[in-house]
C-alpha positions in Angstrom: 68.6 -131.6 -195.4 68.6 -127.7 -195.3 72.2 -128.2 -193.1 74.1 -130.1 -196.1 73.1 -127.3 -199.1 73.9 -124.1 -196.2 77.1 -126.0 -195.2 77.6 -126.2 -199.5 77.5 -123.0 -200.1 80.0 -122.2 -197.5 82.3 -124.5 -199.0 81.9 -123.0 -202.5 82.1 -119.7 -201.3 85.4 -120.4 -199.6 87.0 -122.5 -202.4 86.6 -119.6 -204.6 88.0 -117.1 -201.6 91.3 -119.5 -202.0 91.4 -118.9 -205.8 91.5 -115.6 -205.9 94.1 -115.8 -202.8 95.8 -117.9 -205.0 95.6 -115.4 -207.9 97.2 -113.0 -205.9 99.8 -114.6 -204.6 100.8 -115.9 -208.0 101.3 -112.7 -209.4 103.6 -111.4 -206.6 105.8 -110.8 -208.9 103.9 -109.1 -211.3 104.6 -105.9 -212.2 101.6 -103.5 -211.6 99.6 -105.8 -211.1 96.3 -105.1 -208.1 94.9 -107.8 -205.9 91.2 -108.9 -205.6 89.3 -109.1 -202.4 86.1 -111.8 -202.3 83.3 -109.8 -200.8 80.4 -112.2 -199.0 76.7 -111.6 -198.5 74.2 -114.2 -196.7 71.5 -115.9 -198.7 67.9 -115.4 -198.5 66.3 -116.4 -195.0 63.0 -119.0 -194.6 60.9 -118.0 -192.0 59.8 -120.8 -189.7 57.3 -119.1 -187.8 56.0 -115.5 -187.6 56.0 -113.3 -184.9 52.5 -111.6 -183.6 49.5 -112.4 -181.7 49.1 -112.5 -178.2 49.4 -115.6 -175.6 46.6 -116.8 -173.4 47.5 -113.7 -170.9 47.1 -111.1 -173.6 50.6 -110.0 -174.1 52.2 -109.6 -177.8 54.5 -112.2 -178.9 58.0 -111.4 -180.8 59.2 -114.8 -181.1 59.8 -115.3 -185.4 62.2 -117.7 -186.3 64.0 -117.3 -189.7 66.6 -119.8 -190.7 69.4 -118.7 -193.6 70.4 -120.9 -196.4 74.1 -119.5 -196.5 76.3 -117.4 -198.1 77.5 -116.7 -201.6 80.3 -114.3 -203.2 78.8 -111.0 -203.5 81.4 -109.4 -205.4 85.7 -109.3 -206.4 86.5 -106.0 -205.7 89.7 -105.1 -206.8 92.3 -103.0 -204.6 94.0 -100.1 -207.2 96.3 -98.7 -204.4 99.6 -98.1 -205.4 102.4 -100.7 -205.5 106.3 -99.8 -204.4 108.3 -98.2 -207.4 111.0 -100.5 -208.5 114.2 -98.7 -210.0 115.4 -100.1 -213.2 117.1 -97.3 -214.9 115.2 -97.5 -218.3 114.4 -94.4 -219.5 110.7 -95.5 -221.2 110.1 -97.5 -217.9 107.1 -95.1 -216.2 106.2 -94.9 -212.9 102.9 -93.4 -211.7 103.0 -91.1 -208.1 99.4 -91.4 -208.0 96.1 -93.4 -208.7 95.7 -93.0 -212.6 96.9 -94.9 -215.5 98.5 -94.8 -219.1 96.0 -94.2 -222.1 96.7 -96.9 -224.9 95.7 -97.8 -228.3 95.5 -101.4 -229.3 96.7 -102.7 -232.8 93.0 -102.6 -233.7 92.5 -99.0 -232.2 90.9 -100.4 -229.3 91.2 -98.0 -226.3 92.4 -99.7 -222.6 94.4 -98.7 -219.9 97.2 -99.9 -217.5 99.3 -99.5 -214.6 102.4 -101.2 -215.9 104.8 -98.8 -217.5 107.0 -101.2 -218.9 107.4 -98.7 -222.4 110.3 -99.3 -225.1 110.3 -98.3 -228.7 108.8 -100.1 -231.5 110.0 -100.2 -235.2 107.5 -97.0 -236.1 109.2 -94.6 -233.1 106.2 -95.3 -230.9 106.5 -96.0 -227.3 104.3 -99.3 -226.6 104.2 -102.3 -224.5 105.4 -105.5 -225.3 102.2 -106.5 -226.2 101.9 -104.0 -229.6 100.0 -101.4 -227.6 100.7 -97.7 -228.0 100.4 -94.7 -225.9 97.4 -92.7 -226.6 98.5 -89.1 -228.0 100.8 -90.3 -230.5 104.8 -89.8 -228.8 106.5 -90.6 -231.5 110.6 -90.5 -231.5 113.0 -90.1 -234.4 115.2 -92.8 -235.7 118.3 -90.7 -235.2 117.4 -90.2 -231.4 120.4 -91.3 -229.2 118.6 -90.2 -226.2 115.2 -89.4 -224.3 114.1 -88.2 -221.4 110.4 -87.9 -219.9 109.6 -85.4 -217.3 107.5 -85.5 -214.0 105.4 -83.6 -215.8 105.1 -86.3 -219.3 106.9 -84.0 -221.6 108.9 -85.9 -223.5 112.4 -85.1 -225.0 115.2 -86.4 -227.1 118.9 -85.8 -228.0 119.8 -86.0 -231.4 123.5 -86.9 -232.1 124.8 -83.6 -232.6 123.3 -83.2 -229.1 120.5 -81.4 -230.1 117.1 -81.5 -227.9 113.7 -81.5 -229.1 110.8 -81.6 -227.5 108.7 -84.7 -229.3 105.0 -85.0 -227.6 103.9 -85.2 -223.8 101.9 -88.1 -222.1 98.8 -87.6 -220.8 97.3 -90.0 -217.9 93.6 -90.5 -217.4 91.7 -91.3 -214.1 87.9 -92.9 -213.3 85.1 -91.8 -210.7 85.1 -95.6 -210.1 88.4 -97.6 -210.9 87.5 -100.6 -209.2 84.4 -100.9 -211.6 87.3 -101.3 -214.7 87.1 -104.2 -216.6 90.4 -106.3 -216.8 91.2 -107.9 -219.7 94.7 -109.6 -218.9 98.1 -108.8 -218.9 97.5 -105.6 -216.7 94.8 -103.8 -219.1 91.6 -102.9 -218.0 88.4 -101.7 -220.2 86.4 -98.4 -219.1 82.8 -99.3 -219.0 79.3 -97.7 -217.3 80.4 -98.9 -213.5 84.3 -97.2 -214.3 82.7 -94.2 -216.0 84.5 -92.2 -218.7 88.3 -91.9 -218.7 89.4 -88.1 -217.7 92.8 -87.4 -219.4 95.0 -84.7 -217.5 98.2 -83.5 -217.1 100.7 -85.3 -214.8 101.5 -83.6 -211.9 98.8 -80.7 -212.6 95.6 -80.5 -211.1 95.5 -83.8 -208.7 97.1 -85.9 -211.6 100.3 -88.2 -210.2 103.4 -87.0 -211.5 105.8 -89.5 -213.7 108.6 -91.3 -212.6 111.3 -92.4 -215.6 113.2 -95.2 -214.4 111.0 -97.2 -212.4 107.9 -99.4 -212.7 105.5 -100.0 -210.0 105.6 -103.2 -208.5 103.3 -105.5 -207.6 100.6 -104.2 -204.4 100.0 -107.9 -203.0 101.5 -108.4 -199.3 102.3 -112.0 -198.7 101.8 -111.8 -195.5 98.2 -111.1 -195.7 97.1 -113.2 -198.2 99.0 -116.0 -195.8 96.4 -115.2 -193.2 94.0 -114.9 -195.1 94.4 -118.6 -197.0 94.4 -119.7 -193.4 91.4 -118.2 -192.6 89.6 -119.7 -195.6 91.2 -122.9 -194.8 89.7 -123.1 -191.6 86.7 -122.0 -192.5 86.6 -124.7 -195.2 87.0 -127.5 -192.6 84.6 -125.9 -190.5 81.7 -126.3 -192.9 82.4 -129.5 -194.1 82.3 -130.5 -190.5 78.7 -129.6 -190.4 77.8 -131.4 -193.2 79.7 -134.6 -192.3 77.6 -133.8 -188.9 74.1 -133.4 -190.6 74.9 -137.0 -192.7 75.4 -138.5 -189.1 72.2 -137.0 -188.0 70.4 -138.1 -190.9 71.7 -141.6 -190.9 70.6 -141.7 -187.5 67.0 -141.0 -188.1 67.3 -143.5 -191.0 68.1 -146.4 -188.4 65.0 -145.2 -185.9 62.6 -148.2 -186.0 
């Protein structure tokens, strides 16, 4: 009996391994969007018998026997390195040379954070997503702005129509001791929390902080290719351990027909 809930576990473990493959691949397309890796750790184990003692001719014995009960997911652990930079010639599309991410302020003041710098202007002059969140800092640009520009370094201009430039605000991005410990929440936000640690706002550009691209957003970091091998692999393994449960029903039906 201990074969078919071991061979169980495998089975669960692996089914979820194909929906976060799954996940991944679906969001190939995705713009900033990070892939998850399922991370596996073996279950408790039952010792049969204990080593120790000594034989009939006095020498120690090492022979314990402990059986495992199988494996379950250990963890999701989410991969923040960077995606390719895809041009699109927007000038509030953002870019990020490095590992942090854009500061912004929800509708209800809620701070969260992202990768995807898909900006444009609302109907207040701010630059937010196309979900109604704002950048953190407050860049706010004038009605009568024709133009703007943002620099490697965040500083943000615009061109008024008598060709004019002003310098508006500059955007600051924030980084975590522990990014894979952010919380996401969906449509490429994330939540600081204790495993993430605080957010530390810097300069882009200055003092280890990526610098900005304008024009480009950063595509998605999933390789199809791996994740092809990898849903393979989990395949495979799949079969494999409902094999040995189809094997320890065999066994058991066996010892059922044993007069």
């Amino acid at each position: 009996m201990r074969a078919l809930y071991t061979a169980a576990t495998g089975m669960a473990a692996q089914q979820l391994r194909i929906d976060n493959i799954s996940n991944n691949l679906a969001n190939v397309n995705t713009n900033g969007f990070k892939k998850s890796r399922a991370d596996f750790e073996d279950l408790y184990y039952q010792k049969v018998r204990t080593g120790g003692g000594e034989n009939a001719a006095g020498v120690k014995r090492n022979d314990s026997v402990e059986v495992g009960h199988g494996t379950r997911t250990a963890a999701l652990r989410r991969d923040f390195s960077s995606g390719a930079p895809v041009q699109t010639d927007r000038p509030t599309d953002l870019f990020i040379n490095g590992k942090e991410f854009f500061a912004l302020q929800s509708p209800e003041g809620e701070e969260v954070y992202t990768r995807t710098g898909a900006f444009s202007i609302d109907d207040q002059g701010n630059l937010a997503t196309s979900g109604g969140y704002t950048l953190a800092g407050g860049v706010q640009v004038p009605q009568d702005a024709v133009a703007i520009n943002i620099a490697a370094d965040g500083v943000v201009t615009t061109t008024s129509p008598d060709g004019t430039q002003s310098e508006i605000g500059s955007i600051q991005t924030a980084r975590f001791t522990n990014a894979a410990g952010l919380e996401a929440l969906g449509a490429g936000l994330y939540q600081a929390n204790e495993r993430s640690g605080e957010a530390e706002l810097g300069t882009p550009g200055g003092d280890g902080y990526g610098e900005l691209l304008a024009g480009s957003l950063e595509g998605s970091n999933v390789d199809v290719a791996e994740e092809l091998i990898a849903m393979i692999m989990a395949q495979r393994s799949y079969e494999l351990t409902s094999k040995a449960i189809s094997t320890a029903d065999e066994m058991l039906q066996f010892t059922n027909q044993l007069k």
